[in-house]
MIPALO-157714 format. One record per residue: residue in three letters; x, y, z of N, C-alpha, C in turn. Coordinates in steps of 0.2 Angstrom, whole numbers, plus 2048, in hexadecimal, padded with zeros to 3 digits. Last residue first. Example, Ala and Ser with C-alpha at 12.3 -4.5 7.8 and 13.67 -1.06 7.14 Angstrom:
% residues 2
SER8407F58238447FB824840800827ALA8427E482783E7EA8278427F0827
***
This chain:
% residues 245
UNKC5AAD077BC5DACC780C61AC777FUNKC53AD776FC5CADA774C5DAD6779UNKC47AD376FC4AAD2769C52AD676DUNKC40AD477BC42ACF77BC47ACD775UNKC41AE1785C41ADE77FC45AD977DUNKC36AE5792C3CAE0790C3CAE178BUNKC2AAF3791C2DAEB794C32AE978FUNKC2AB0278EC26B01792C2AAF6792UNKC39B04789C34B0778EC31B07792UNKC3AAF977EC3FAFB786C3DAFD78CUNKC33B01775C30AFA778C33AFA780UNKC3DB0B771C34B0C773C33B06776UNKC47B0576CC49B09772C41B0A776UNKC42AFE760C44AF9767C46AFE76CUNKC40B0975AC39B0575BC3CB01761UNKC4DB0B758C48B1275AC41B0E75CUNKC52B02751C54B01756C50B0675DUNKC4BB03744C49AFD747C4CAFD750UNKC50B10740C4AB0F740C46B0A745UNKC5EB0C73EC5DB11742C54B0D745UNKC5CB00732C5EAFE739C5EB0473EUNKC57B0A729C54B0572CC56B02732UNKC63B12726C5CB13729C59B1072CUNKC6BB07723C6EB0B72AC67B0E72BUNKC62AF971EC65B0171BC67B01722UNKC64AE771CC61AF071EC62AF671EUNKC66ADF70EC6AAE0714C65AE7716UNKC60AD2704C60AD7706C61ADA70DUNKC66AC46FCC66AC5702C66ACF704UNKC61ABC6F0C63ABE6F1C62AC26F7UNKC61AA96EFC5EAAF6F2C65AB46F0UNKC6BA9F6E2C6AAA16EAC66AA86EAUNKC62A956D7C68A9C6D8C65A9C6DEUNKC60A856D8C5CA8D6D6C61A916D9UNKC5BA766D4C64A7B6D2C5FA836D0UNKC4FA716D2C53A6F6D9C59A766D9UNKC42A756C9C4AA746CAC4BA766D0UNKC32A706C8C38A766C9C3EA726CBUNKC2EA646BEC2DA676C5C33A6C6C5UNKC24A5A6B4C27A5E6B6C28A646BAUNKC21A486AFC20A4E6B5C26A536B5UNKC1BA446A1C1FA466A5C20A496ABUNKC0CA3B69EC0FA3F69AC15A416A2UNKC07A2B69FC06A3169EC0DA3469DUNKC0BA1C6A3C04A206A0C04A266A0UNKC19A1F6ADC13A1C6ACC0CA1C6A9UNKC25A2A6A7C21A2A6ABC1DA1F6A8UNKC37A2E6AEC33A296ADC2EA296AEUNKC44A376ADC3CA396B0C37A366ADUNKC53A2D6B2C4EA316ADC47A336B0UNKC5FA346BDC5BA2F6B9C57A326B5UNKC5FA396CFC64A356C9C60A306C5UNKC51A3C6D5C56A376D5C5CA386CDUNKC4CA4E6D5C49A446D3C4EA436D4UNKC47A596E1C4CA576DBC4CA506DCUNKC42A5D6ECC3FA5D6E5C43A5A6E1UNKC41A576FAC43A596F7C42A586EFUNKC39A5F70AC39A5C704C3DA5C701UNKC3AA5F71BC3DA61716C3EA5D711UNKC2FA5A725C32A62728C36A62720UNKC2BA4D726C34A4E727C36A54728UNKC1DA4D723C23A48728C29A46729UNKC18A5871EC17A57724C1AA52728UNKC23A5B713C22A5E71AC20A5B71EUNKC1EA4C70AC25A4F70DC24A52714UNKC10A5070AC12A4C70EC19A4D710UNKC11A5D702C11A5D708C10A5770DUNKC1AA566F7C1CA5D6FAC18A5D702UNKC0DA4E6F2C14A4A6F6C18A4F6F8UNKC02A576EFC01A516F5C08A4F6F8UNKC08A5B6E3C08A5D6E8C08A5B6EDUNKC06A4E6DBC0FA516DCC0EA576E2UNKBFCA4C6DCBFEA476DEC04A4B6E1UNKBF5A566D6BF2A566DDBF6A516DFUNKBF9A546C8BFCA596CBBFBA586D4UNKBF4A466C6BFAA456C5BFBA4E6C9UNKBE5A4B6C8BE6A466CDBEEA476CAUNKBDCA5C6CABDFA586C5BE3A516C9UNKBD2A686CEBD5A616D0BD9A5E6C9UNKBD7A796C5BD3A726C6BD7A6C6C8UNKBE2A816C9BDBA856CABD5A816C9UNKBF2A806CEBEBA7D6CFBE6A806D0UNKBFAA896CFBF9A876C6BF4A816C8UNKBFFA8D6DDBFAA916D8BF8A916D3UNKC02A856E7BFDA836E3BFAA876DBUNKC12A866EDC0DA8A6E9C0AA866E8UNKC12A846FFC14A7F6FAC0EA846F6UNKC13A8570CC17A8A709C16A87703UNKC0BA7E718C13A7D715C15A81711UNKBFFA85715C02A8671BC09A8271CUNKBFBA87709BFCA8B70CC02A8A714UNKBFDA76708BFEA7B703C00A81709UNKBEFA7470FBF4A73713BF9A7770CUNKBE5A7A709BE8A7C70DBEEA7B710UNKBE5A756FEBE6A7A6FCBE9A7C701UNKBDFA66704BE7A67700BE8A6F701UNKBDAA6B714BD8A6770FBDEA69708UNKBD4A6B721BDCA67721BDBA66718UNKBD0A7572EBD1A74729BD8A70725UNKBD1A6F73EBD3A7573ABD2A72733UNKBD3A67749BCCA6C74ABCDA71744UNKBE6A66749BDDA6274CBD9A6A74CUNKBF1A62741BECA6A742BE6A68742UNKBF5A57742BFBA5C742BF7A63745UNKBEAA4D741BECA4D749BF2A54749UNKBE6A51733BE0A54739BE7A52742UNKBF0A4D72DBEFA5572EBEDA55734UNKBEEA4072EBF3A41731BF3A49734UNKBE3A3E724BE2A3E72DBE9A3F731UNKBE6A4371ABE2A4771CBE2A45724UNKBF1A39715BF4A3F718BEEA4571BUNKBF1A2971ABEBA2F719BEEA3671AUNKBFAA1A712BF7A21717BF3A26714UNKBF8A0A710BF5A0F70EBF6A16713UNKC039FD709BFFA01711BFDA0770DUNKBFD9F26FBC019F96FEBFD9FA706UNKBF49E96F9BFB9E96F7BFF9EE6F6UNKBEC9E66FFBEF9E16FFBF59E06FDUNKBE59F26FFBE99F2706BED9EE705UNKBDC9F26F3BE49F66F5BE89F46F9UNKBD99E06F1BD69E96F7BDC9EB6F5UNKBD49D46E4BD69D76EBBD49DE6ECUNKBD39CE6DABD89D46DABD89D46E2UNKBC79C86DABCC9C46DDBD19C96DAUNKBBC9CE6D3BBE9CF6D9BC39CB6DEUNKBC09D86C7BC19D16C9BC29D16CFUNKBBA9E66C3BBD9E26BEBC09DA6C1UNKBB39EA6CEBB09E96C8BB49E56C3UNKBBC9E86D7BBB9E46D9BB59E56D3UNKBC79F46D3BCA9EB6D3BC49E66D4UNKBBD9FD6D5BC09FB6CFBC29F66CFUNKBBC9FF6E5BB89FD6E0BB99FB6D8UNKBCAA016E7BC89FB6E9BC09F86E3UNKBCAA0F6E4BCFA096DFBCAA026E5UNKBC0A166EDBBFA136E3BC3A0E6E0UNKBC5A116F6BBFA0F6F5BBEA0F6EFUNKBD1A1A6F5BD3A116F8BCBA106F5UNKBCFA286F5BD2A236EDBD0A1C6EFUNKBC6A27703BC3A2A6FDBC7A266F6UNKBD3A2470ABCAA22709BC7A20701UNKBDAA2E709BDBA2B707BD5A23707UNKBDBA3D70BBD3A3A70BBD4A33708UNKBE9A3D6FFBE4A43706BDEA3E705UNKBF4A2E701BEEA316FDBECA36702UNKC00A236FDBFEA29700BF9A2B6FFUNKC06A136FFC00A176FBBFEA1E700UNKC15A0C6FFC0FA10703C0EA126FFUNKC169FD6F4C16A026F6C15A076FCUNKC109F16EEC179F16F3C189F86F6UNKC0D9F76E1C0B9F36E2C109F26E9UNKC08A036D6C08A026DDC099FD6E3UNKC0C9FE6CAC0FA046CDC10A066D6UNKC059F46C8C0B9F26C8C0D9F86CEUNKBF99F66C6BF99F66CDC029F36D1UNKBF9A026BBBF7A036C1BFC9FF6C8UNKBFC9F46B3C009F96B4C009FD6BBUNKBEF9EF6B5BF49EA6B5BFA9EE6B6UNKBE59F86AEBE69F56B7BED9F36B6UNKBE29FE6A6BE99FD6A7BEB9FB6AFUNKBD89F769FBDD9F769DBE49FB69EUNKBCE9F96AABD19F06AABD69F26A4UNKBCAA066A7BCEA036AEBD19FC6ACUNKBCCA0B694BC6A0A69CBCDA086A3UNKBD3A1968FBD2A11690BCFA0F696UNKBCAA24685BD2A2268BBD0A1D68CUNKBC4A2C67CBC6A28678BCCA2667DUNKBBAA33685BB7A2F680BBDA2A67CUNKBBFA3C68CBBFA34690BBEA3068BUNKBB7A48688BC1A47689BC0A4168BUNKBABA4668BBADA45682BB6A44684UNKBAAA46698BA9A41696BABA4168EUNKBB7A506A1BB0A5069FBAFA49698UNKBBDA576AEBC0A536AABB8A506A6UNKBBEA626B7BBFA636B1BBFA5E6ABUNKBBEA5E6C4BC4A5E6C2BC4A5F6B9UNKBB4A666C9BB9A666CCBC0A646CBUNKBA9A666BFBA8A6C6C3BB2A6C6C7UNKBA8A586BEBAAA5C6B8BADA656BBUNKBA1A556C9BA8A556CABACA566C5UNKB93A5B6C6B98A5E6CCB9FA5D6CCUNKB92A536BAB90A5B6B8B96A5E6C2UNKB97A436BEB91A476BEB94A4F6BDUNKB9BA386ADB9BA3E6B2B96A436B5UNKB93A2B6A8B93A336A7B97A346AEUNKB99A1B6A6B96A1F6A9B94A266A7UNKBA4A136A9B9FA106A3B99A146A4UNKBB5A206A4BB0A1A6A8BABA166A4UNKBC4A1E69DBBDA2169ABB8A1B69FUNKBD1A286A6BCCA216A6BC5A226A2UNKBE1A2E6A4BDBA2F6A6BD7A286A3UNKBF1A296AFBEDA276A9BE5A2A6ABUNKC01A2A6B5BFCA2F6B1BF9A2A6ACUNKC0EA266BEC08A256BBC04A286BBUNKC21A286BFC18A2B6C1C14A266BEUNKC2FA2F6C5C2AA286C3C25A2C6C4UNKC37A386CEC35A386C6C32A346C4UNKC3CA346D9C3DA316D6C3BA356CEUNKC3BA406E7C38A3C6E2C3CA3B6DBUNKC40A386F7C42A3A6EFC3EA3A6EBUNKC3EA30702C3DA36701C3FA3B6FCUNKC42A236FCC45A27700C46A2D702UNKC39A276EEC3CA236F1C40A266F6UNKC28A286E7C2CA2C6EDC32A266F0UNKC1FA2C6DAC23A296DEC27A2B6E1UNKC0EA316D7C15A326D6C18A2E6DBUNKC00A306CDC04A2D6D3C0CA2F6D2UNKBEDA316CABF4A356C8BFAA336CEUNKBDEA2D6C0BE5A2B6C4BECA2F6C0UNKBCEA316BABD6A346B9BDCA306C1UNKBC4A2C6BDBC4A2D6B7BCBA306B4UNKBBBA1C6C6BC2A206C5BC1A256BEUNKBA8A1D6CABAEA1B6C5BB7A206C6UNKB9AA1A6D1BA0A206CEBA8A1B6CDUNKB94A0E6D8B91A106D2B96A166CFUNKB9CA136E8B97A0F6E4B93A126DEUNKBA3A1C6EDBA7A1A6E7B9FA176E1UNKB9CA206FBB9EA246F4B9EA246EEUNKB93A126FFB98A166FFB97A1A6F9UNKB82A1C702B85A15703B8CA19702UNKB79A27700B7AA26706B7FA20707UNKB79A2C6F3B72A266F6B74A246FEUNKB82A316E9B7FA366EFB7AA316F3UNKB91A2E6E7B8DA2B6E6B89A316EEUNKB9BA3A6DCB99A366E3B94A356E3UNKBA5A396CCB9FA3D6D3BA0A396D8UNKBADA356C5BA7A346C3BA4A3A6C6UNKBBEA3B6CCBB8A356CBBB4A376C6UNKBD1A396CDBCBA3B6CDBC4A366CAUNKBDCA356DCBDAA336D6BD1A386D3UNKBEEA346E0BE8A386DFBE3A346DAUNKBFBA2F6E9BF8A306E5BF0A346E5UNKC0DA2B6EBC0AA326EEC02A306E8UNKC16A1F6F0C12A1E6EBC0DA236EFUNKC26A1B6F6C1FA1D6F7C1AA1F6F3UNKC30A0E6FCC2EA106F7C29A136F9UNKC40A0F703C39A0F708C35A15702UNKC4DA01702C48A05701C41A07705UNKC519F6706C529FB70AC52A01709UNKC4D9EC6FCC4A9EF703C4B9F2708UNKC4B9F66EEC4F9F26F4C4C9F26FAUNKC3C9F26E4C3F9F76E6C439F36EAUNKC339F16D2C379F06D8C3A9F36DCUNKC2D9F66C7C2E9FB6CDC309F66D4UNKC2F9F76B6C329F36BCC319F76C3UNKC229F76ACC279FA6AFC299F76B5
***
């Protein structure tokens, strides 16, 4: 697929990835654990475009029992999906020129580094072919000392999560990019470009419609408004109201 872009484009590549487990020996994480699910949506001009990439990966490995615990994703379902060197090439079309988004972006960069370097170490680092931002470390400077982790931030943009009950990396991506939006522009927008909903490896992204009937707008009762104006007569009282100035 062609992912060229103009230059007076500003292409972004929202991604996730899931694993094997974590390496527990004190070294890096990735060492010995395997990609087992990539998911990447695109973001052009702050648009998402509808492009994606979805492919799951059969490692040369087991899963460990905890990260089956996380994303569900278990070694008889791998049993017949194509290792990594068969779709590197695609992969790294997807991404290639882009900004790479990732929460804990560490965390994807070290896997995907390690994978380019089990299959040929002359691939190169991500970096070589995307800037990378970390929307986990942008959190911590928006909401220093406080919990920064998806589900939360979610909460605290107003974005529903409520049909993620397992990691999964193509859904954890389409969110990731909702609240990247917010935290760098204050306003998302859902609706894809003019075009078709293109994927890459996998199956179609489907997201709520942009064209939603207008609220409807509930007015106060004469009760109510008595009510409300009998509580600002109280306040009055005893100091200023600040809701009458």
């Amino acid at each position: 697929m062609n992912t060229s872009n103009n230059s007076n484009q500003h292409r972004i590549v929202v991604l996730d990835t899931e694993t094997t487990g974590m390496n527990q020996d004190g070294g890096p994480h990735y060492l010995g654990h395997r990609i087992v699910e990539i998911g990447a949506v695109e973001i052009i001009d702050r648009k998402l475009t509808g492009r994606h990439f979805h492919v799951y990966i059969k490692p040369d490995r087991e899963i460990q029992s905890e990260a089956v615990e996380v994303h569900g994703i278990t070694d008889e379902f791998l049993r017949d999906k194509p290792m990594y060197g068969d779709v590197h090439q695609e992969f790294l079309e997807f991404i290639k020129g882009a900004e790479l988004v990732a929460h804990n972006a560490p965390f994807d960069v070290g896997f995907m580094d390690y994978e380019f370097e089990k299959l040929n170490p002359a691939i190169g680092t991500t970096t070589q072919y995307c800037k990378v931002t970390d929307t986990l470390a942008m959190a911590k400077k928006i909401f220093p000392g406080k919990r920064n982790n998806l589900d939360i931030l979610c909460d605290r943009y107003g974005i529903d999560n409520s049909h993620r009950t397992l990691h999964g990396a193509l859904l954890d991506a389409e969110i990731l990019a909702d609240v990247y939006l917010l935290m760098t522009g204050g306003q998302t927008n859902l609706q894809f470009n003019a075009g078709s909903e293109e994927g890459v490896g996998g199956e179609s992204i489907k997201r709520a419609s942009a064209e939603r009937k207008a609220l409807k707008v509930l007015r106060a009762t004469a009760d109510e408004i008595e009510a409300h104006n009998n509580r600002l007569d109280i306040v009055d009282k005893s100091a200023s109201c600040l809701w009458r100035q």
